[in-house]
C-alpha positions in Angstrom: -13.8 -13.6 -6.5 -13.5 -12.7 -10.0 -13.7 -15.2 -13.1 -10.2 -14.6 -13.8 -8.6 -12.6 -11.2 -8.7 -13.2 -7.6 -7.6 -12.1 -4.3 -4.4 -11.3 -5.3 -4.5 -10.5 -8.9 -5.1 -13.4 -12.5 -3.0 -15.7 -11.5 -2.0 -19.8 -12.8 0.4 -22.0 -14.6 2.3 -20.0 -17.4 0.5 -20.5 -20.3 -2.1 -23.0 -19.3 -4.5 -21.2 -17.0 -2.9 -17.5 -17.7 -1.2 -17.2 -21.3 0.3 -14.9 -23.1 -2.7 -14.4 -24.7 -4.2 -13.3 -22.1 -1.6 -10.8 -20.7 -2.0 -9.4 -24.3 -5.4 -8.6 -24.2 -4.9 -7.3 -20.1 -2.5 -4.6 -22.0 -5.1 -3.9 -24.6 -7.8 -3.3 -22.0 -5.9 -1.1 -20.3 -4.0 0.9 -22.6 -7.5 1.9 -24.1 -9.9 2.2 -21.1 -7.7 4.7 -19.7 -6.7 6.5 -22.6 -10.3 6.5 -22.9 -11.2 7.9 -20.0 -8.4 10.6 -20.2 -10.5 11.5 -23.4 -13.3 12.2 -22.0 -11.8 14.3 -19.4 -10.8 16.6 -22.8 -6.9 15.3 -22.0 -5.2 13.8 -25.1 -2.2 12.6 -23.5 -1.0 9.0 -23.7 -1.8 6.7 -20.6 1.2 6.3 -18.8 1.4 2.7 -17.2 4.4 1.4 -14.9 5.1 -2.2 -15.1 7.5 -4.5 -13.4 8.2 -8.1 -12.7 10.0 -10.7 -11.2 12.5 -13.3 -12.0 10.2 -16.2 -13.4 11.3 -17.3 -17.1 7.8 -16.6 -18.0 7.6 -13.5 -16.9 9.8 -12.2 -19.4 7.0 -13.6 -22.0 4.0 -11.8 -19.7 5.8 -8.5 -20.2 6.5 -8.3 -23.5 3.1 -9.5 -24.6 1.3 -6.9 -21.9 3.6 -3.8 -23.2 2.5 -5.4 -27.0 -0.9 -4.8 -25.7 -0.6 -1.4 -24.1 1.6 0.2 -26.6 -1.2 -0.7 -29.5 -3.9 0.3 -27.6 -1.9 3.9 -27.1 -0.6 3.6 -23.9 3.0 4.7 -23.0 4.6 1.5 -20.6 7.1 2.4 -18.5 9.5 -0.7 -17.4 11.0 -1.5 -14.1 12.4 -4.5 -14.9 12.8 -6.9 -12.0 11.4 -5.6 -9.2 9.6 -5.7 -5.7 5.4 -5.3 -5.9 5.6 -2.7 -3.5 7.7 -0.5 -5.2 5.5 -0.7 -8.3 2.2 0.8 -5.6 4.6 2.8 -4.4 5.7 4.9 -7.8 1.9 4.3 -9.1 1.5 6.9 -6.7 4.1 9.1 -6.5 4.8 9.3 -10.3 1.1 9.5 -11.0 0.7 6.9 -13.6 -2.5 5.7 -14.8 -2.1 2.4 -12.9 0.5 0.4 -12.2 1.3 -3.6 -13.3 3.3 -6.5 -11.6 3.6 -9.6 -12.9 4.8 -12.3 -10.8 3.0 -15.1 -8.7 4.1 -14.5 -5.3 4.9 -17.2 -2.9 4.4 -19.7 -6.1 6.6 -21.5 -8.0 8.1 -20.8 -11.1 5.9 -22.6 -13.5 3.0 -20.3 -12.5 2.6 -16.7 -13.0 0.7 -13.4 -12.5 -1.0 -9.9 -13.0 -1.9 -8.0 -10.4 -3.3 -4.7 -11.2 -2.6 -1.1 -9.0 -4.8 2.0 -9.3 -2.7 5.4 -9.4 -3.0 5.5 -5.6 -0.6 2.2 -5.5 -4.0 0.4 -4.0 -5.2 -3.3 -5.5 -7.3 -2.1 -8.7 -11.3 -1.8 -7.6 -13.7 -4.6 -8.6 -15.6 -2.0 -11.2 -12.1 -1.5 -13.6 -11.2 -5.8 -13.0 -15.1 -6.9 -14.0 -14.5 -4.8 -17.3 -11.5 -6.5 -18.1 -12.9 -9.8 -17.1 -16.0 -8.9 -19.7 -13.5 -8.1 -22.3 -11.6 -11.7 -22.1 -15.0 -13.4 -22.4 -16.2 -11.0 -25.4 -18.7 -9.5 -23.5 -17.6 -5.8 -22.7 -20.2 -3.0 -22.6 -18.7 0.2 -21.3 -19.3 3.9 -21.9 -22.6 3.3 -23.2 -22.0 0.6 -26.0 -21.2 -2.8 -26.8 -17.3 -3.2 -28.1 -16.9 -6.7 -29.6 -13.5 -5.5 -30.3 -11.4 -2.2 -28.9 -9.7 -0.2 -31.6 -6.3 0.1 -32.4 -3.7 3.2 -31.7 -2.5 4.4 -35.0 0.5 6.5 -36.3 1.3 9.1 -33.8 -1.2 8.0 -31.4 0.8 4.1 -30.7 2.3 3.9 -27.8 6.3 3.6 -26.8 8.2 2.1 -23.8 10.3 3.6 -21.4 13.2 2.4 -19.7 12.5 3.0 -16.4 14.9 1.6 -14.1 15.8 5.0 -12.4 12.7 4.7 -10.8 13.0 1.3 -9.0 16.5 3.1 -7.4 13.9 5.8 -6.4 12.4 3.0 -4.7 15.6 2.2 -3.1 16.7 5.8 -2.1 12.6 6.3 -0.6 13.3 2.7 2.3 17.1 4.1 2.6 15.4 7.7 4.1 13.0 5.6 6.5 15.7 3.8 8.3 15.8 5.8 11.7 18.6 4.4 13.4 22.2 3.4 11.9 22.5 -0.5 11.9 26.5 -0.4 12.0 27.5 -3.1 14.3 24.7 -5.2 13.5 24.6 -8.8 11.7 21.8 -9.4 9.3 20.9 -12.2 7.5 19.0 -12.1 4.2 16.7 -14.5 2.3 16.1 -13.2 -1.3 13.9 -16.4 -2.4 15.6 -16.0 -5.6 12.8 -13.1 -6.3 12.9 -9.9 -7.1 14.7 -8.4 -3.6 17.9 -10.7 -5.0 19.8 -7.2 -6.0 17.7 -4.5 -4.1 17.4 -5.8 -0.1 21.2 -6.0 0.2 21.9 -3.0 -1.3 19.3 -1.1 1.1 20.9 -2.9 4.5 24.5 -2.1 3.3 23.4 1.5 3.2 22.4 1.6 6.7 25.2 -0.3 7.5 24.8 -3.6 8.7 26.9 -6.3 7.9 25.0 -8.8 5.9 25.1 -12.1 4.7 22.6 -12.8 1.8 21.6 -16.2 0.8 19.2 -17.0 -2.2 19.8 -14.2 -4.6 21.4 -16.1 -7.9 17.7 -16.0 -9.5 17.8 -18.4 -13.2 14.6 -17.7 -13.9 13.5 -21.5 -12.1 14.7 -21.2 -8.6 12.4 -18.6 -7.2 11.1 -19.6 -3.7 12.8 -23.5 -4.5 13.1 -24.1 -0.8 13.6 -20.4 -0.3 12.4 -17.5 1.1 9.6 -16.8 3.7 7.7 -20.3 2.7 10.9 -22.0 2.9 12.9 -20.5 6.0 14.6 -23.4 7.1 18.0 -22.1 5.2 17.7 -18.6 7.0 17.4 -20.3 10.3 20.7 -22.7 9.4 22.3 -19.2 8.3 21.6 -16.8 11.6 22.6 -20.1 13.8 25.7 -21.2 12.1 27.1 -17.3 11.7 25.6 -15.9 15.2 23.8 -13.1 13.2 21.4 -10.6 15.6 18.5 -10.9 13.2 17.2 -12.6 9.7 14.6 -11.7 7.6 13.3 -14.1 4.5 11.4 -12.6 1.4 8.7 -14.1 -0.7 8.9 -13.9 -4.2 7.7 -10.3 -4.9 8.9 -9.4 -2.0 5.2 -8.1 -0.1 5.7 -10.6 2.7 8.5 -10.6 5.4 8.6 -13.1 8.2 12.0 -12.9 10.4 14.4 -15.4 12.3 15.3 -14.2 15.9 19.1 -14.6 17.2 18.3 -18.1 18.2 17.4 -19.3 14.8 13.6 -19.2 15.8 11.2 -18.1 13.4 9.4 -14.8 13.7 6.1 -14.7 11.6 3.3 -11.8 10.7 1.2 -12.1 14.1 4.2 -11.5 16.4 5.4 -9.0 13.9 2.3 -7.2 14.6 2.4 -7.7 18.2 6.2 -5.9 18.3 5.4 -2.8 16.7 1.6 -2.8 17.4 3.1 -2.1 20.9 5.8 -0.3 19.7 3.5 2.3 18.2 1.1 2.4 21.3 4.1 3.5 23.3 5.0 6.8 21.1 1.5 7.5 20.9 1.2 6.4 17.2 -1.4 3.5 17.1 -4.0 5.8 15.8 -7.7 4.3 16.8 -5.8 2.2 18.9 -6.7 -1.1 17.1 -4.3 -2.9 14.7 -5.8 -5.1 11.7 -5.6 -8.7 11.4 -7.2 -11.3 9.7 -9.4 -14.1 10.5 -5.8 -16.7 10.1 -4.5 -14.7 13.0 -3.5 -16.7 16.2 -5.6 -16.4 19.5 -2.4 -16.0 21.4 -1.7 -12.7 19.7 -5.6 -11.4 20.5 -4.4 -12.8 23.9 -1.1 -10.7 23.9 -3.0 -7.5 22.7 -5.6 -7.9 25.6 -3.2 -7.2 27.8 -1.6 -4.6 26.2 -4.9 -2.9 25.8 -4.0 -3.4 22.1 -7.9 -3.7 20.0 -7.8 -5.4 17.2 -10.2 -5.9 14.1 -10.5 -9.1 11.6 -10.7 -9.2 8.3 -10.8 -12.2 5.3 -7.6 -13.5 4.5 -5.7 -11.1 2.1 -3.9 -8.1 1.9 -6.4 -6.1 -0.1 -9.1 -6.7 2.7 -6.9 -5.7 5.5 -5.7 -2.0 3.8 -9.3 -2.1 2.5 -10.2 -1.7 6.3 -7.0 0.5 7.4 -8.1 2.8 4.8 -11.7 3.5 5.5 -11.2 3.2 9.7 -7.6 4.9 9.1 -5.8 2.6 11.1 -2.0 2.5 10.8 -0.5 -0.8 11.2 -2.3 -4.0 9.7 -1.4 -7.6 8.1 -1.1 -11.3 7.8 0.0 -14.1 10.1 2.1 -15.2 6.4 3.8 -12.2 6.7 2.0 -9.0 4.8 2.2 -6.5 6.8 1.2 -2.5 6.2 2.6 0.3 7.7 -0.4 2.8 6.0 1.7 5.9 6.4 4.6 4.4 4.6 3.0 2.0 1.8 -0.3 1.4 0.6 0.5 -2.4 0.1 2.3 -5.1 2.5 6.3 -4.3 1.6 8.7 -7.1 2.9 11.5 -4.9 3.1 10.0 -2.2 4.6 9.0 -4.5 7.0 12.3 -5.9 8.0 13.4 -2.3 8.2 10.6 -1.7 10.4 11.5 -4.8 13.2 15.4 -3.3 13.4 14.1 0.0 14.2 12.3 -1.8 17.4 15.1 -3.9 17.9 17.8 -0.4 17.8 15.1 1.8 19.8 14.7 -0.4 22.4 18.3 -2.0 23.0 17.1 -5.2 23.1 17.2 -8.8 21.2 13.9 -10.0 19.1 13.4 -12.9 21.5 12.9 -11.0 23.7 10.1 -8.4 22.3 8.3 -11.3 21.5 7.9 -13.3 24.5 4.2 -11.8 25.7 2.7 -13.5 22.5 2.4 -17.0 23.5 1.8 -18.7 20.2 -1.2 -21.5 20.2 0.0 -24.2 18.5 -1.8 -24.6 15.0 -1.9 -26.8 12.3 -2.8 -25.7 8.5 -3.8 -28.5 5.5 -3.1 -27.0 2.2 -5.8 -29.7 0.2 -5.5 -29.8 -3.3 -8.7 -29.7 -5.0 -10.5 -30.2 -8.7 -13.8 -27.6 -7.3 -13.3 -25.0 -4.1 -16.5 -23.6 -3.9 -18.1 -27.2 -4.3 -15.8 -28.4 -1.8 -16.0 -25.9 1.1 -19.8 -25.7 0.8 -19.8 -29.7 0.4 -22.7 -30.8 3.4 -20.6 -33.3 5.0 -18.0 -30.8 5.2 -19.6 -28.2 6.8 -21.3 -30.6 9.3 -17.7 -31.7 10.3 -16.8 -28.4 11.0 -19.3 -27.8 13.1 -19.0 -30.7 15.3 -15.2 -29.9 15.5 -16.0 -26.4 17.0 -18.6 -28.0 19.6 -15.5 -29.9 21.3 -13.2 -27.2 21.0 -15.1 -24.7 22.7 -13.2 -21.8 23.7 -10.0 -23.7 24.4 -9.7 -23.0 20.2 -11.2 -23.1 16.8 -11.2 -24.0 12.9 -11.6 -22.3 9.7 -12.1 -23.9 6.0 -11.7 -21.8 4.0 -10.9 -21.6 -0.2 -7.4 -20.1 -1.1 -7.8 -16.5 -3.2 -4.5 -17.8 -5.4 -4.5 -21.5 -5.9 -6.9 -24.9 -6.0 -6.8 -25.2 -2.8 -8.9 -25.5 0.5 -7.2 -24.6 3.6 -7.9 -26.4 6.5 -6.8 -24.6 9.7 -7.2 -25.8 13.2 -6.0 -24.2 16.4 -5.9 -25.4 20.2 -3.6 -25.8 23.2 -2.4 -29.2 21.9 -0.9 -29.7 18.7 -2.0 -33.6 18.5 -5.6 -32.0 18.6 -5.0 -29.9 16.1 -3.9 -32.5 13.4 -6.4 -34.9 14.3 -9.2 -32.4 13.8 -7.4 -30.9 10.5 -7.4 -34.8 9.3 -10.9 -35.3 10.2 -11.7 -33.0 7.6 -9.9 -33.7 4.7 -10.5 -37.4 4.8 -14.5 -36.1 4.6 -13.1 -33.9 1.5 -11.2 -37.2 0.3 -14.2 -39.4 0.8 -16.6 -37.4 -1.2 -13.9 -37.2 -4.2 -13.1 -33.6 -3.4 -9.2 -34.1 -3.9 -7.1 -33.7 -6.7 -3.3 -35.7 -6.8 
């Protein structure tokens, strides 16, 4: 992890841990380092960098001061207003830009922000391009040969401009219109926007198919996004498909890379059994290519349990997107994600895409005739129990002694009848203590065990 950015991009509070300074000097970096490497290919045209965001206030603020940066530096920034991450990977690639920017903070809430940073294949920018820009917050940069203690300004004809580029976001729209594969007339869908950046693109995309839909969360004011809404918050969807008898429900995050869904009974649906449903789905037509679907390390053992015996193989990476389609990419696997939801259909998207997910679970659901209770009852979910611990140090936490010793003796009486992981989140001060086993009583007990060893050796934060 990076000293700025981490898993999922440079993320923090608006203007205390990420400022607008900051997002300012992001857009400098870039606008020159690629305009500087076009130069050196002997190509004088501008950099062309597509940029979007959600529906924080702040984010407003982030993308005016990241386009100030660009356009000086000489790049040309190309604005998709409000919009889903995955459709700015998606038209980083297909449109060929330089690289592509979203600014949002996820699952969050509104007081935080973020950058996250696309190559021109859509992927998670590489580790090379984010140390550079890293160097250049702290002063530091040496690239091309030389020390720059400052990068040099576009001038007259060479300063960038912005382009209104909202026809490309309908793109977007008209590209997960063409991959729905079965009409959905006849069927009820229920939608949670999280007052994010699906709140006028997911309805517009199931009307097309034509379900009948009933949307809930999708007046965004810029301090409601995912207020007890969306995938983190699915309590509402499941009120929503119960009280109006709806067939399915599916509930955004705030960028809209995560899905999780709510079956006809109002029972909630998340990544794991997602990836069991099409996982098998795909084995069926002959599509699973290496037979093996990508997980991560937070997936449940009763979905390696349900892939046993569907001869299903499965691989596990760390916890986050970029290290699953890290994986997918180089074995060329095509259908990996996240028990939280991020799932990645590689010949589709090149990043987790909530509603291409969601599209993705109806075509099961139309293919096979059937209800989504019922293509999930071979995974027989272990019960598990995940602390979110707030804390002032991660690394100095998860690597305290006393900590890892508890661990340890937690996985000597577990055995094989379950396990734990401690682990530090990639996006926020936190260390995430998750414990699963056949009994759910067990599983907070044990989880407890260990944060009172983090809370006795001053570890947490209020």
């Amino acid at each position: 992890m990076g000293r700025y950015f981490g898993t999922d991009g440079f993320r923090g509070e608006a203007n205390t841990t990420l400022t607008a300074d900051h997002a300012y000097k992001v857009g400098r970096f870039l606008g020159w380092y690629f305009g500087e490497l076009k130069r050196r290919n002997k190509d004088n045209a501008a950099p062309r960098i597509v940029i979007g965001k959600d529906t924080r206030r702040s984010s407003y603020m982030f993308e005016y001061t990241l386009i100030a940066g660009l356009t000086a530096s000489g790049a040309d920034a190309y604005m998709l207003h409000v919009t889903t991450t995955p459709s700015v990977a998606y038209l980083s690639r297909v449109d060929e830009f330089d690289c592509g920017i979203m600014i949002s903070a996820s699952h969050n809430p509104y007081y935080d922000n973020g950058i996250k940073l696309l190559n021109s294949h859509g992927e998670k920018m590489d580790e090379d391009t984010i140390g550079l820009i890293e160097d250049y917050l702290d002063g530091k940069l040496e690239v091309f040969g030389k020390k720059w203690d400052e990068l040099p300004y576009a001038t007259r004809e060479k300063i960038g401009k912005t382009v209104d580029y909202a026809a490309g976001r309908n793109r977007y729209i008209g590209y997960l219109i063409s991959l729905g594969m079965y009409s959905f007339r006849g069927m009820r869908v229920g939608l949670d926007c999280a007052n994010g950046s699906t709140w006028n693109i997911a309805k517009s995309v199931f009307e097309a198919l034509g379900a009948t839909v009933y949307v809930i969360n999708n007046e965004p004011d810029g301090f409601n996004i995912n207020k007890n809404a969306g995938s983190t918050h699915i309590e509402s969807l499941q009120q929503l498909v119960k009280d109006k008898r709806l067939d399915v429900g599916f509930a955004y995050d705030g960028d809209a890379d995560r899905c999780l869904c709510v079956d006809e009974n109002g029972d909630v649906i998340n990544g794991d059994q997602i990836l069991y449903i099409y996982g098998v789905y795909m084995k069926e037509r002959g599509k699973l290519l290496t037979n093996t679907v990508v997980t991560t390390v937070m997936s449940n053992f009763g979905l390696y349990k349900a892939f046993d015996k569907a001869g299903i193989k499965y691989a596990k990476t760390p916890v986050g997107d970029k290290y699953v389609y890290e994986y997918m990419a180089k074995h060329g696997s095509r259908l990996g994600g996240e028990q939280s939801g991020h799932i990645i259909f590689s010949k589709y998207a090149t990043t987790g895409d909530g509603i291409l997910t969601s599209l993705k679970v109806m075509e099961v659901i139309l293919a096979k005739k059937t209800t989504l209770s019922k293509l999930v009852q071979p995974v027989k979910i272990f019960p598990q129990v995940l602390l979110n611990v707030k804390v002032a140090d991660k690394e100095k936490a998860e690597n305290d002694k006393d900590v890892t010793d508890a661990v340890k003796k937690i996985e000597k009486k577990l055995k094989s009848g379950g396990r734990i992981l401690v682990r530090s989140s990639g996006t926020e001060p936190l260390i995430r203590v998750m414990v699963e086993a056949e009994n759910k009583q067990v599983c907070e007990e044990y989880a407890e065990e260990v944060a009172s060893v983090l809370r006795a050796n001053g570890h947490i934060t209020d």
